[in-house]
N, CA, C and O atoms as a Maestro MAE file, in Angstrom:
{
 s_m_m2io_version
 :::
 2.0.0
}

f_m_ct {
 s_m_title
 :::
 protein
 m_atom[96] {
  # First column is atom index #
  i_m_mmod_type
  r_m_x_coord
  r_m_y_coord
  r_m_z_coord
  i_m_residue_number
  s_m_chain_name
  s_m_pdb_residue_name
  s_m_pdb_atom_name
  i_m_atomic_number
  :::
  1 25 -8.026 28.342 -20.025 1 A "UNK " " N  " 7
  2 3 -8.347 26.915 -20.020 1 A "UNK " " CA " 6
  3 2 -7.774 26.251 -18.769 1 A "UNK " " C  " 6
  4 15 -6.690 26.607 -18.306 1 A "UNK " " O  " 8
  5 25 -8.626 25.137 -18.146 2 A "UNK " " N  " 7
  6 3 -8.139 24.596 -16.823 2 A "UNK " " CA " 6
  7 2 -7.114 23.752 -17.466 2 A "UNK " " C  " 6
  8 15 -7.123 23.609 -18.689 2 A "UNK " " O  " 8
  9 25 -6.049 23.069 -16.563 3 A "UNK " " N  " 7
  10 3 -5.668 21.942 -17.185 3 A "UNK " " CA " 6
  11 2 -6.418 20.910 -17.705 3 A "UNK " " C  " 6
  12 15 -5.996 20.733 -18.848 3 A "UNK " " O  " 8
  13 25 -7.319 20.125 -17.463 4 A "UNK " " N  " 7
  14 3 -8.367 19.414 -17.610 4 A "UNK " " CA " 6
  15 2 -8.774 19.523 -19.069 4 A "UNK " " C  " 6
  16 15 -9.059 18.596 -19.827 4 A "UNK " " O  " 8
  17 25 -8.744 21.068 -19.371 5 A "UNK " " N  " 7
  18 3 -9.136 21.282 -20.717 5 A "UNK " " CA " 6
  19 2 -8.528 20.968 -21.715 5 A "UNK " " C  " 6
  20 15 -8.963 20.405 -22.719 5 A "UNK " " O  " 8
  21 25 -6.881 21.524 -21.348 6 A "UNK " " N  " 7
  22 3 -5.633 21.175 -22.100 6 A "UNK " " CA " 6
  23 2 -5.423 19.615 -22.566 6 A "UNK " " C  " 6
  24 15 -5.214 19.060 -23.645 6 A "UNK " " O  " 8
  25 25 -5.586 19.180 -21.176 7 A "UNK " " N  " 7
  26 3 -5.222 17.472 -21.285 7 A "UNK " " CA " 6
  27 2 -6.211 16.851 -22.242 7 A "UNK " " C  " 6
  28 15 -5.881 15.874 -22.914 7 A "UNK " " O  " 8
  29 25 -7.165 17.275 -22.307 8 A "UNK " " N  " 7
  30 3 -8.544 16.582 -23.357 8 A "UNK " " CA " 6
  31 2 -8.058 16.826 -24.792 8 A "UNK " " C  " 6
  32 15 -8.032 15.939 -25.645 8 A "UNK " " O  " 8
  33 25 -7.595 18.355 -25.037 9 A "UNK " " N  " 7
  34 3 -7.274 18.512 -26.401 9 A "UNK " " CA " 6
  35 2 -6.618 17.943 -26.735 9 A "UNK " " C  " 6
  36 15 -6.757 17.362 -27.812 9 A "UNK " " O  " 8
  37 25 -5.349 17.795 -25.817 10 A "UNK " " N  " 7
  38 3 -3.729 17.323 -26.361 10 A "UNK " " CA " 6
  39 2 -4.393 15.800 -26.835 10 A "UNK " " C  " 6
  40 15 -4.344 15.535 -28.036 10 A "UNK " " O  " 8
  41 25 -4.816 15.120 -26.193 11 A "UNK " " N  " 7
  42 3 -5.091 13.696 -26.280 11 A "UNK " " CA " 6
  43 2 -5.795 13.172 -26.982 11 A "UNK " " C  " 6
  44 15 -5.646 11.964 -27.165 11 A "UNK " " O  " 8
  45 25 -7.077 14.059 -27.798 12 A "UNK " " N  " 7
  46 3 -7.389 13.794 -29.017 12 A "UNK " " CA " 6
  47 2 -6.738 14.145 -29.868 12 A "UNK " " C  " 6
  48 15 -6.812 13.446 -30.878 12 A "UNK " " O  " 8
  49 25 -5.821 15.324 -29.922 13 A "UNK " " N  " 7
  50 3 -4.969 15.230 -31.573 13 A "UNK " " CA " 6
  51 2 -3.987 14.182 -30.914 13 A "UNK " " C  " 6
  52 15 -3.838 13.403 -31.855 13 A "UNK " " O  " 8
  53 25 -3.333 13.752 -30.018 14 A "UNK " " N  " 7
  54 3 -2.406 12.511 -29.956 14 A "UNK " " CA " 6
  55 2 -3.373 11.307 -30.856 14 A "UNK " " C  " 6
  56 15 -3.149 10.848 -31.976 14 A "UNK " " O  " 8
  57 25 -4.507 11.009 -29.907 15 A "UNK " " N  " 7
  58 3 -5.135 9.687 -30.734 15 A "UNK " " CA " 6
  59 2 -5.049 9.712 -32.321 15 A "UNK " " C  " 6
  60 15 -4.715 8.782 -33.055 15 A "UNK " " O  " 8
  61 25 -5.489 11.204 -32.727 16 A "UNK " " N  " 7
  62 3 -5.416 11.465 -34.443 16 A "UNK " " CA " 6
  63 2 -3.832 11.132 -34.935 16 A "UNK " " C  " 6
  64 15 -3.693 10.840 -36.123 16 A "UNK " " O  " 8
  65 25 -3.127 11.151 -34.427 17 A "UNK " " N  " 7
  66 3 -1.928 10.598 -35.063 17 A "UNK " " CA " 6
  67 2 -1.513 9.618 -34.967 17 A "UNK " " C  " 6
  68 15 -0.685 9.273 -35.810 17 A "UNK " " O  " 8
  69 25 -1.896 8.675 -33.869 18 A "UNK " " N  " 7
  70 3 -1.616 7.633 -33.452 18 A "UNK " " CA " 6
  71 2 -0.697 7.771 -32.084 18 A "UNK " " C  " 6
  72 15 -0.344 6.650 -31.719 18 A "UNK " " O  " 8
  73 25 -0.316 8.591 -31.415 19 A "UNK " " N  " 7
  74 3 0.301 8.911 -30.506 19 A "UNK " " CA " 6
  75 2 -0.185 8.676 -28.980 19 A "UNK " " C  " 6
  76 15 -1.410 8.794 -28.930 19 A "UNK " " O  " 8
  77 25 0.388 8.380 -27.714 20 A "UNK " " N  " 7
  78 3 0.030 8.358 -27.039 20 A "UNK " " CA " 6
  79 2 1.158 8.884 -25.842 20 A "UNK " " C  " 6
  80 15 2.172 8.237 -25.581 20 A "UNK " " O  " 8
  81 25 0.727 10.395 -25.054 21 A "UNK " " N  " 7
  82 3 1.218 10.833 -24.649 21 A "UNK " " CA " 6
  83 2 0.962 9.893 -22.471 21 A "UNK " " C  " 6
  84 15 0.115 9.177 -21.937 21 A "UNK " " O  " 8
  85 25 1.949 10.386 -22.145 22 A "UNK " " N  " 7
  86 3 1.948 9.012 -20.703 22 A "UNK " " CA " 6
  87 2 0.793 10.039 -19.569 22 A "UNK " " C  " 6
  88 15 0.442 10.015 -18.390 22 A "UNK " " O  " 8
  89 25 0.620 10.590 -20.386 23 A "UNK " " N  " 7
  90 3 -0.979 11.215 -18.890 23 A "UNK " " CA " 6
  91 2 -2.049 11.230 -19.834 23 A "UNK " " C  " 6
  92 15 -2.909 12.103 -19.713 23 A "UNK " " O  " 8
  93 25 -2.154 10.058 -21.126 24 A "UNK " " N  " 7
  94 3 -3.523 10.561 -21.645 24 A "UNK " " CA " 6
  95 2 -4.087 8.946 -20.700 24 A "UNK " " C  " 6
  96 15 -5.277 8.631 -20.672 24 A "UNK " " O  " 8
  :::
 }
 m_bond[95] {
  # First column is bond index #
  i_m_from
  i_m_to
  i_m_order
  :::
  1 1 2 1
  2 2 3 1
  3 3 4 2
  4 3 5 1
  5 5 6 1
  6 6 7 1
  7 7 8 2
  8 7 9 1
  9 9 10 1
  10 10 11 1
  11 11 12 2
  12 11 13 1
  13 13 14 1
  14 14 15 1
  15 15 16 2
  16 15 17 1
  17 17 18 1
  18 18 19 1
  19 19 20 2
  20 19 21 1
  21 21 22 1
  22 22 23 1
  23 23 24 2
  24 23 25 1
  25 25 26 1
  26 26 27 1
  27 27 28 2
  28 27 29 1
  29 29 30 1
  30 30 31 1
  31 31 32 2
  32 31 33 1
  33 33 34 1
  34 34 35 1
  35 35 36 2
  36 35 37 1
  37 37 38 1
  38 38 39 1
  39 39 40 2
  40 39 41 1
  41 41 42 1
  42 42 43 1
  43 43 44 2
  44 43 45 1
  45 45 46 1
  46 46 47 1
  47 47 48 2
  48 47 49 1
  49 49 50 1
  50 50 51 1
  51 51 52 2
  52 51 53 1
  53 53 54 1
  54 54 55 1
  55 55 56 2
  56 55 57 1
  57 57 58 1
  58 58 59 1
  59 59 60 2
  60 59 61 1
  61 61 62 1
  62 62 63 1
  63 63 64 2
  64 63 65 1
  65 65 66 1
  66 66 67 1
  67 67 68 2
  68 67 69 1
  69 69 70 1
  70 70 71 1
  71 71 72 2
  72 71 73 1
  73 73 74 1
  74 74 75 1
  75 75 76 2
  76 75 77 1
  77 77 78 1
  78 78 79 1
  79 79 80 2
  80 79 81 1
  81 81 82 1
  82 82 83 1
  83 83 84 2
  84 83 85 1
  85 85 86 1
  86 86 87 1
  87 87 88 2
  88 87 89 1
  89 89 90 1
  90 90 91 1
  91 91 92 2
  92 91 93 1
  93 93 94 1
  94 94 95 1
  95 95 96 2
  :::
 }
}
């Protein structure tokens, strides 16, 4: 996976929790 890919996943399960990580 590129980073690009990573960063997309991480940032929809952040939104699903309510979370917001500082590079989404």
């Amino acid at each position: 996976l590129s980073f690009q890919q990573v960063k997309e996943k991480v940032c929809k399960v952040e939104a699903k929790i309510g979370k917001k990580l500082p590079f989404c």
